[in-house]
OpenMM code with the backbone's topology and positions (N, CA, C; nanometers):
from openmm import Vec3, app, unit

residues = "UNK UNK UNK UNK UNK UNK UNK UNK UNK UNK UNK UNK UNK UNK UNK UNK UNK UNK UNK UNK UNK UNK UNK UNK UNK UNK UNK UNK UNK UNK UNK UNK UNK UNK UNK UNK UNK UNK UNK UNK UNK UNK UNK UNK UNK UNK UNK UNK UNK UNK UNK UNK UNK UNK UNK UNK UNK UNK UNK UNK UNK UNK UNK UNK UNK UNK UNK UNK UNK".split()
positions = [
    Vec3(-0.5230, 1.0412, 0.8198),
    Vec3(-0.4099, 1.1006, 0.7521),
    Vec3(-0.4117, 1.0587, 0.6049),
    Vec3(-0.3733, 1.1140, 0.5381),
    Vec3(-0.3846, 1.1231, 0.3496),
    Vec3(-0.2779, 1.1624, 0.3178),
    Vec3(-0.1991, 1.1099, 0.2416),
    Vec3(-0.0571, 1.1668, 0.1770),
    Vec3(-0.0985, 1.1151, 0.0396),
    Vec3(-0.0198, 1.1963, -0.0602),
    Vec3(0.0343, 1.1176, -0.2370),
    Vec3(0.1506, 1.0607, -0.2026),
    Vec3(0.1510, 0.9471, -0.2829),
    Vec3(0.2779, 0.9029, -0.2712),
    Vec3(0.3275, 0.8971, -0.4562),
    Vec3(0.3966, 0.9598, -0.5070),
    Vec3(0.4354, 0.9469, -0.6782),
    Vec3(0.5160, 0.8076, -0.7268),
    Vec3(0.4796, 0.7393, -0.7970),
    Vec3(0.5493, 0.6243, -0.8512),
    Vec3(0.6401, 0.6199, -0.9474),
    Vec3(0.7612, 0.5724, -0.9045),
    Vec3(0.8635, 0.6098, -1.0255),
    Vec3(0.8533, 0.4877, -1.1069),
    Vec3(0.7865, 0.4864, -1.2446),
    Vec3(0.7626, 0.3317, -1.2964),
    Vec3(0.6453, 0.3299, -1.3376),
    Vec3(0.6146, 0.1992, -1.3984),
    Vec3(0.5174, 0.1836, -1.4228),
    Vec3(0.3875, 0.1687, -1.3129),
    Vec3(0.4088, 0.0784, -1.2273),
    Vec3(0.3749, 0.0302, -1.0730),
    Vec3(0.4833, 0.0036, -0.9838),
    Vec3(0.4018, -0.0156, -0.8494),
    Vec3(0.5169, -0.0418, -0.7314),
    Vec3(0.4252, -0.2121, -0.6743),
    Vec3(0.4693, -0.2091, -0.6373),
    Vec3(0.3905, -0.3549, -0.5503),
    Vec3(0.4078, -0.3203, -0.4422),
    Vec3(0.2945, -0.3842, -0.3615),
    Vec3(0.2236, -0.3474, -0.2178),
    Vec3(0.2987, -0.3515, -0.1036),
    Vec3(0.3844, -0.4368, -0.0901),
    Vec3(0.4719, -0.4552, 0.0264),
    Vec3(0.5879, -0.3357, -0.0416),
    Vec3(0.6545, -0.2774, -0.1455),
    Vec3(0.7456, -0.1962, -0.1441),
    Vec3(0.6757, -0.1029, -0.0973),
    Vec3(0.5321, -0.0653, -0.1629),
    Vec3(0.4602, 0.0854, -0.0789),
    Vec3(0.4415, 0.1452, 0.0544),
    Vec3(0.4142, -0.0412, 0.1504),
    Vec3(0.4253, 0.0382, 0.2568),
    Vec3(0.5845, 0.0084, 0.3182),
    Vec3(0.6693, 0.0035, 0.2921),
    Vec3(0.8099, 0.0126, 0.3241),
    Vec3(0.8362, 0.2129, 0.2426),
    Vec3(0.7847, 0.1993, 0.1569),
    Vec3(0.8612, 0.3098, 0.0964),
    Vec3(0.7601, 0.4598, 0.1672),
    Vec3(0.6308, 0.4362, 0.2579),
    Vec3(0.5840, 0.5182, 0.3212),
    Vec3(0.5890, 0.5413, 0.4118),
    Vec3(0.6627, 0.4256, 0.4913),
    Vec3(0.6982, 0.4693, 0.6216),
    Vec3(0.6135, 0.3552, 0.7355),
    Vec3(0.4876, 0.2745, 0.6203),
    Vec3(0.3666, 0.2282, 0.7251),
    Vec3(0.4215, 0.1247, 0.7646),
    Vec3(0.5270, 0.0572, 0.7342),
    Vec3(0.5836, -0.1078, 0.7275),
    Vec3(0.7171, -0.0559, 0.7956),
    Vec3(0.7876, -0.0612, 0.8997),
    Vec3(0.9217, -0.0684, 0.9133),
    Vec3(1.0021, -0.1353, 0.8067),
    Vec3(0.9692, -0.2677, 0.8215),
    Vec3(1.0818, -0.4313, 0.7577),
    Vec3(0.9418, -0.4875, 0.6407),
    Vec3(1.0584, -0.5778, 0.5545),
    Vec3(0.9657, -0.6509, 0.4845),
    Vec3(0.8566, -0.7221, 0.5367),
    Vec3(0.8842, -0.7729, 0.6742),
    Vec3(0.8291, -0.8624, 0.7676),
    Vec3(0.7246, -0.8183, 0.8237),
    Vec3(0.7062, -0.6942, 0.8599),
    Vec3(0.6305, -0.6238, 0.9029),
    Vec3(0.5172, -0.5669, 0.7899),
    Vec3(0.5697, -0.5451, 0.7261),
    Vec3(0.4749, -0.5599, 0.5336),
    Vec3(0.3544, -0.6372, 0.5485),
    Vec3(0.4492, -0.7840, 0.5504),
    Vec3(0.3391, -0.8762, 0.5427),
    Vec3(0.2483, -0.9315, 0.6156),
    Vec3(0.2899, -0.8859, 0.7678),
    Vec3(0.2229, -0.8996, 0.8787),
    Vec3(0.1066, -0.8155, 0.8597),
    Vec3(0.1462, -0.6867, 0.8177),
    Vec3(0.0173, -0.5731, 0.7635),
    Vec3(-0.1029, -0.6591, 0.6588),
    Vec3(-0.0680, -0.6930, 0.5670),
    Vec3(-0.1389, -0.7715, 0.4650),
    Vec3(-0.1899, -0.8739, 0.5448),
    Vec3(-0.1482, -0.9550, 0.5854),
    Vec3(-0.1785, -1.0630, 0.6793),
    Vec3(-0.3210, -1.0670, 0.6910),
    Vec3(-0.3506, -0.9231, 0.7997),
    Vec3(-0.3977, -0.8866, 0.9004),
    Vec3(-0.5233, -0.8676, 0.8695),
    Vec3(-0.5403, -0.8516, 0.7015),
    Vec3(-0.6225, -0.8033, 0.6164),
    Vec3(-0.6453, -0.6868, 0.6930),
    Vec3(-0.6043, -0.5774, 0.6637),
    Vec3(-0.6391, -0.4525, 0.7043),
    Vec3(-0.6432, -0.3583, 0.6005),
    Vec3(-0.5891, -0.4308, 0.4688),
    Vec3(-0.5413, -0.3188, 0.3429),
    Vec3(-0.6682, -0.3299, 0.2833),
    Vec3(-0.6994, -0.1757, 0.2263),
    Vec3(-0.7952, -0.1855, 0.1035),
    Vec3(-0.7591, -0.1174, 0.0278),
    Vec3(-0.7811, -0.1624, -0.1190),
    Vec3(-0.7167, -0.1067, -0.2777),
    Vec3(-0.8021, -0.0658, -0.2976),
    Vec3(-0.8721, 0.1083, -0.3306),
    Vec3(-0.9900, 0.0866, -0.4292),
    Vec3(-1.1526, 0.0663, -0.3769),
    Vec3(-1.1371, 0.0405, -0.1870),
    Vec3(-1.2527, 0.0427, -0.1396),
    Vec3(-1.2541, -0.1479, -0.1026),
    Vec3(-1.1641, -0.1841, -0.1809),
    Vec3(-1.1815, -0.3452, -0.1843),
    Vec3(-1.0908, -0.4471, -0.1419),
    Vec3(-1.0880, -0.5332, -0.0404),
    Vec3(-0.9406, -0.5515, 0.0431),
    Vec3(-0.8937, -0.7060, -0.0423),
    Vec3(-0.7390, -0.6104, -0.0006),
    Vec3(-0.6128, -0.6425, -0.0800),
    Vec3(-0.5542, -0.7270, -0.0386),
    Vec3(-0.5335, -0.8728, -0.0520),
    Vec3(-0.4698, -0.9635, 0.0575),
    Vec3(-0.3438, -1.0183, -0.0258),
    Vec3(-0.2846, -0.9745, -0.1636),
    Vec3(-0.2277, -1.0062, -0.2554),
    Vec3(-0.0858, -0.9035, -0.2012),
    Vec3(0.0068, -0.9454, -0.1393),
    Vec3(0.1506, -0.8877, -0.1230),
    Vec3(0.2298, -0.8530, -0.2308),
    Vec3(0.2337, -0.8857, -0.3381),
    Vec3(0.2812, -0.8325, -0.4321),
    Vec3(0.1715, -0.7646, -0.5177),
    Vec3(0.0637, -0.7302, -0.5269),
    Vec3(-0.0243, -0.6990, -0.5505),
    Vec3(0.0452, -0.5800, -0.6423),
    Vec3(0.0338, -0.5511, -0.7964),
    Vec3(0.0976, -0.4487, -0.9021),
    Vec3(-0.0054, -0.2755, -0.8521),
    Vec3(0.0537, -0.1621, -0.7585),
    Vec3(-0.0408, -0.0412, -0.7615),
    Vec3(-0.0110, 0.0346, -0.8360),
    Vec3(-0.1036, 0.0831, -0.9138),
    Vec3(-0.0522, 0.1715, -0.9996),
    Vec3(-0.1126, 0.3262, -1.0321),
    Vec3(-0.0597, 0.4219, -1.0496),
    Vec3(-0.1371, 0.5848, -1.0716),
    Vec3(-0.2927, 0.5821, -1.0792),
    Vec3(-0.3455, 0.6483, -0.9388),
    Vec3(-0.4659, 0.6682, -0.9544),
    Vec3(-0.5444, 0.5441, -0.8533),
    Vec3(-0.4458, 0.4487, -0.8127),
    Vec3(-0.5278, 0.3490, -0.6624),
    Vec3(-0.5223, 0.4540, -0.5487),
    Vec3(-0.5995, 0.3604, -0.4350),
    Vec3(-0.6197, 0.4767, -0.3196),
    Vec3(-0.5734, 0.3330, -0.2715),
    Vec3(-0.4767, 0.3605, -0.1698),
    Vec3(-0.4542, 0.2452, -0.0603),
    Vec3(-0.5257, 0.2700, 0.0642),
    Vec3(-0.6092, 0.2435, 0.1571),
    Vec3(-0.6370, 0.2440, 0.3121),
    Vec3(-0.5890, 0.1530, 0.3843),
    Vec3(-0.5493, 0.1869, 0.5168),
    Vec3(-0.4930, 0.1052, 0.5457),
    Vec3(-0.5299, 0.1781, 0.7214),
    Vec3(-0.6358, 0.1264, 0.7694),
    Vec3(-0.7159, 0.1785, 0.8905),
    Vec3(-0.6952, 0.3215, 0.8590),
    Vec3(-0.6634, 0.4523, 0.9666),
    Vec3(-0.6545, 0.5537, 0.9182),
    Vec3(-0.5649, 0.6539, 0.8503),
    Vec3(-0.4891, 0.5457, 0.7810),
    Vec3(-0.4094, 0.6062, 0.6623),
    Vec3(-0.5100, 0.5850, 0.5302),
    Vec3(-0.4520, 0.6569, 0.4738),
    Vec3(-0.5189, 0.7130, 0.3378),
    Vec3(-0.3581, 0.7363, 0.2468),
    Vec3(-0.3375, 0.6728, 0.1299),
    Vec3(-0.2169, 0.7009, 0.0299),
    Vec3(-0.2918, 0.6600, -0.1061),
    Vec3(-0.2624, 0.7950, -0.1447),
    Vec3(-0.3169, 0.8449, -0.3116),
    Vec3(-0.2103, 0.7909, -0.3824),
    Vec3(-0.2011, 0.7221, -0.4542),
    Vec3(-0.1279, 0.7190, -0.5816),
    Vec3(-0.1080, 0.7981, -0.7328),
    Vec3(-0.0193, 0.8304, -0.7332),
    Vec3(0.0036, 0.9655, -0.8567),
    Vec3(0.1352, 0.9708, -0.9108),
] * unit.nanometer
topology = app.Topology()
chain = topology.addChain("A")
for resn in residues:
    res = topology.addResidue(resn, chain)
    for name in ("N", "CA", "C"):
        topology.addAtom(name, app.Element.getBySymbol(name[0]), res)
């Protein structure tokens, strides 16, 4: 699955993205995701929870796919 997700801002940080996509229920669950190392920024995994994403990263996150734009 592949969605855009648009950023209002300059960047969002990683744990608001997947709360604000739906992939994270709770904050808690955020970081359990990160944890897990399952995230990759860019092809390159992301273990940084506040991690700054900004227009034009690709998040994966097993078979999610979120474009940034």
């Amino acid at each position: 699955m592949t969605e855009e997700f648009k950023i209002e801002g300059e960047y969002i940080e990683l744990l608001q993205l997947l709360k604000a996509t739906g992939i994270a229920q709770t904050g808690g669950h955020a970081k359990m995701i990160v944890d897990d190392e399952v995230v990759f920024r860019n092809g390159e995994l992301e273990t940084r929870k506040r991690a700054k994403l900004v227009p034009g990263d690709v998040i994966v996150i097993e078979d999610i796919t979120v474009k940034l734009v």
